[in-house]
N, C-alpha and C positions, 0 to 999 in steps of 0.2 A: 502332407500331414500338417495340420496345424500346429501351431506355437502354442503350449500352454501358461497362460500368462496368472501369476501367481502372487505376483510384487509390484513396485512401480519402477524397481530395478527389471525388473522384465521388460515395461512397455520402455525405457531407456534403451534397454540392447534392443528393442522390435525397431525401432527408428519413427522419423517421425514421419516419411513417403510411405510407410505399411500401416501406418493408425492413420494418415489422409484418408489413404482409399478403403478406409471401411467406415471412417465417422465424420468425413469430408468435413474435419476443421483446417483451418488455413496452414498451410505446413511454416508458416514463419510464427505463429502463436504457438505451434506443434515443440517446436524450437527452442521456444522462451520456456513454455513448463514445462519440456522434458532436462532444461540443462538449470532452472529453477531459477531462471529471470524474474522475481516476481515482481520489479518494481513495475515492467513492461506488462502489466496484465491489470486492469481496476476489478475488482470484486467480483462484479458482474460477470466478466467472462470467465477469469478463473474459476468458480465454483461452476459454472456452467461447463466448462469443460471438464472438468471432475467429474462431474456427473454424468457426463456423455461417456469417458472412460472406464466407470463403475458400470456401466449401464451394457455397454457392449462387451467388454471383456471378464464380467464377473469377481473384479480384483477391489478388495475395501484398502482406499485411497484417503482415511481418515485422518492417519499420521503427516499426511501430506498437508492436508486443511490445519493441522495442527501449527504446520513450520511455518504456512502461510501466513495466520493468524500473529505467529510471535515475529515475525517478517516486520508487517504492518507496523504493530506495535513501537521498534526500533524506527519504524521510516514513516512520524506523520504525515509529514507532505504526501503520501500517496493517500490520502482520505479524500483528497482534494479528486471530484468524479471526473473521469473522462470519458470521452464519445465510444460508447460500446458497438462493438460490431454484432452483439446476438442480438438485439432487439434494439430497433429505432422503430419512431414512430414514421408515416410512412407522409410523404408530403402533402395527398388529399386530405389526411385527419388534419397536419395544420392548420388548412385551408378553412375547414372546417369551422374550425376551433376559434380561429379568426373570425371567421363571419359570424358566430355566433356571438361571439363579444361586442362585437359592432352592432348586433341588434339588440342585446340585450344595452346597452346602452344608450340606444334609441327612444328606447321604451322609457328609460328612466328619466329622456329628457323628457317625454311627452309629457310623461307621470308629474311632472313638474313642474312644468307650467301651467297643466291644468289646477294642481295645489295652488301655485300664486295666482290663478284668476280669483279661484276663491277666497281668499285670503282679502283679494284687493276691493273686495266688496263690503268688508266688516268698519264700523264708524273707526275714523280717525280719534276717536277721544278713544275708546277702549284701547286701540292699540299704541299710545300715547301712554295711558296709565299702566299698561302692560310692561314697556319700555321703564318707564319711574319705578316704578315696583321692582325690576330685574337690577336698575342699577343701584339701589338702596340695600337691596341681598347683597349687592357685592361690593358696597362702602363699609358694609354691619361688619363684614366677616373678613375684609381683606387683610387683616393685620395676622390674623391664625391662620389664616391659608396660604399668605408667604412664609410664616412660621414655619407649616407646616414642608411646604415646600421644599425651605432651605436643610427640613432638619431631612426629609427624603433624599435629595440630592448628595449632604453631605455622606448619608448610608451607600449608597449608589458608589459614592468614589470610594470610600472605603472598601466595600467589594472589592470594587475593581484592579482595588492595590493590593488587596491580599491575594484575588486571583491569578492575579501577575506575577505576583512573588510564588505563588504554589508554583503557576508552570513552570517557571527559572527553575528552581527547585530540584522539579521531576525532571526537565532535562539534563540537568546539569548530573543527577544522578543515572540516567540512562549514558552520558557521553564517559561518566567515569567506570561502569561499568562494563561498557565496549573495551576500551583502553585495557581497563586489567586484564581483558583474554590475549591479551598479547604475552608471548610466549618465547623465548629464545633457545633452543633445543642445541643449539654448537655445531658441531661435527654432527650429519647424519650421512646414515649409507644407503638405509630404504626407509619407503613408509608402507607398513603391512596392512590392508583396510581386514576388517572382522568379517565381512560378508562384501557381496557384490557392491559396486559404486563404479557411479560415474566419474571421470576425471578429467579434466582438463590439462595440460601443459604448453607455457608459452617460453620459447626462447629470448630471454629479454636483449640480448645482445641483435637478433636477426627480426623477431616480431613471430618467428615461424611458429602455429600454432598448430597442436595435436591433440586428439580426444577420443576417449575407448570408457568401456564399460567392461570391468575386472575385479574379479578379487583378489590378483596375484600379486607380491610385493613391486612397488614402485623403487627398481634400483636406479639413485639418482646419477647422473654423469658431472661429477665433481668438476672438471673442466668448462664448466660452464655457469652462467648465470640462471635461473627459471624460477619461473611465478608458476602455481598451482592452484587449482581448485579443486575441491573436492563436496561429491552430491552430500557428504555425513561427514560427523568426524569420528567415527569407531575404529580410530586407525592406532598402529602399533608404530612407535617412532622409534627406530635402531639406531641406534650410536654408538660408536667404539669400547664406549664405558657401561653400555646395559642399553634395558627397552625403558621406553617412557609411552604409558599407554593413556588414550584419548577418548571421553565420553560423551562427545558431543550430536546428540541425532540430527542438527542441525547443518548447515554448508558451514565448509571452513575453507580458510584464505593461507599459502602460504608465502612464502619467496628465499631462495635458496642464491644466498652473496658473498661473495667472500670467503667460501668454505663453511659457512653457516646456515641454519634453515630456523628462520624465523613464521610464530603465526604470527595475520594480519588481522585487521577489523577489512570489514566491506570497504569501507569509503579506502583506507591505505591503500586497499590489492588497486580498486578503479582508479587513484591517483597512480600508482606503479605500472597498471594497463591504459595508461592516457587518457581515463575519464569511460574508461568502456568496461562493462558488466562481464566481459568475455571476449 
């Protein structure tokens, strides 16, 4: 009997060897958007694989495109395209493409000397006065056309220093808004998720890493140190002194030290797992 897949929390618990062998994408991409790698994914494949998950399983994966979307957002450097594996061009069309430019280039030299044959037949005196005429246009006029020039150039850099200044700006406002979701919660005992999620855990003391797909409370092992991830943050945070409850449909980051359970931004949890997404 089939699995009925309902969520994206479903195709998470389906794994990513049972979505291979029905939509034969690569099980290490399988990998990256099931545990929500998205820096490891450009555009291109992402949404193509969404769409291959919509398309076989019947589940709207929109909320997904959504997380990916504010992903991005937070991480420009991934605007920057890389080599997609769903569509390359294929090496004959290079070839192609190549050759064609070599002849059309051919063509443009021919076209072009045949132009200066005829050119080189017309009197010297006309193309003489031609020349006088061209540089007296541009003795008449030169003084308003560096005018104009300088006063272009100087608008130019002006742009470019307010554009400068807006980006500084807008980052400096995205890095102070990462920052403030950090969060220091004290003493916890569990983190209760609202609905199914995926999760991560890593023993920071050993490296040893564990991962499940549950809705049940995560009872933490105080004797120890661990980094957490989690696929959302609709999670309920238990502490000795009450619950402290979390709204975030997004990934969140934690790490539990000291007796404390602190949340992370992205970049801290990768600097706390040695530069690794997971």
């Amino acid at each position: 009997m089939s699995t009925i897949i309902k969520s994206f929390e479903d195709l998470q618990e389906l794994g990513a060897n049972s979505i291979h062998e029905r939509t034969h994408i690569a099980r290490a991409k399988l990998e990256q958007l099931l545990h929500k790698s998205f820096d490891g994914l450009n555009r291109v494949q992402f949404m193509g694989f969404v769409s291959i998950l919509e398309r076989e399983y019947g589940v709207d994966l929109e909320s997904l495109r959504s997380e990916y979307d504010a992903y991005v957002d937070l991480h420009p450097d991934m605007i920057i395209a890389k080599p997609s594996v769903v569509l390359q061009a294929s090496s004959n069309s290079r070839i192609f493409w190549i050759l064609g430019t070599i002849s059309a280039i051919i063509v443009l030299m021919i076209m072009g000397s045949m132009m200066q044959g005829k050119l080189s037949v017309a009197p010297k005196e006309e193309v003489m006065e031609l020349n006088s005429a061209t540089i007296e246009v541009v003795d008449t006029n030169s003084s308003e056309m560096n005018t104009s020039d300088v006063n272009a150039t100087n608008d130019m850099n002006i742009t470019e220093v307010n554009t400068t200044q807006l980006t500084q700006e807008q980052n400096k406002s995205v890095v102070m808004d990462t920052q403030a979701q950090v969060l220091n919660f004290g003493n916890v005992l569990s983190i209760k998720p609202s609905s199914k999620v995926w999760v991560g855990m890593m023993d920071l003391a050993t490296g040893e890493k564990m991962q499940k797909v549950t809705k049940e409370p995560i009872i933490i092992d105080t004797a120890k140190n661990w980094l957490f991830i989690f696929g959302h943050g609709r999670l309920e945070i238990v502490t000795p002194s009450g619950s402290k409850m979390l709204k975030e449909r997004n990934a969140v980051w934690f790490v539990y030290e000291n007796g404390a359970l602190q949340q992370l931004t992205f970049e801290q949890f990768k600097i706390k797992n040695k530069g690794s997404n997971w």
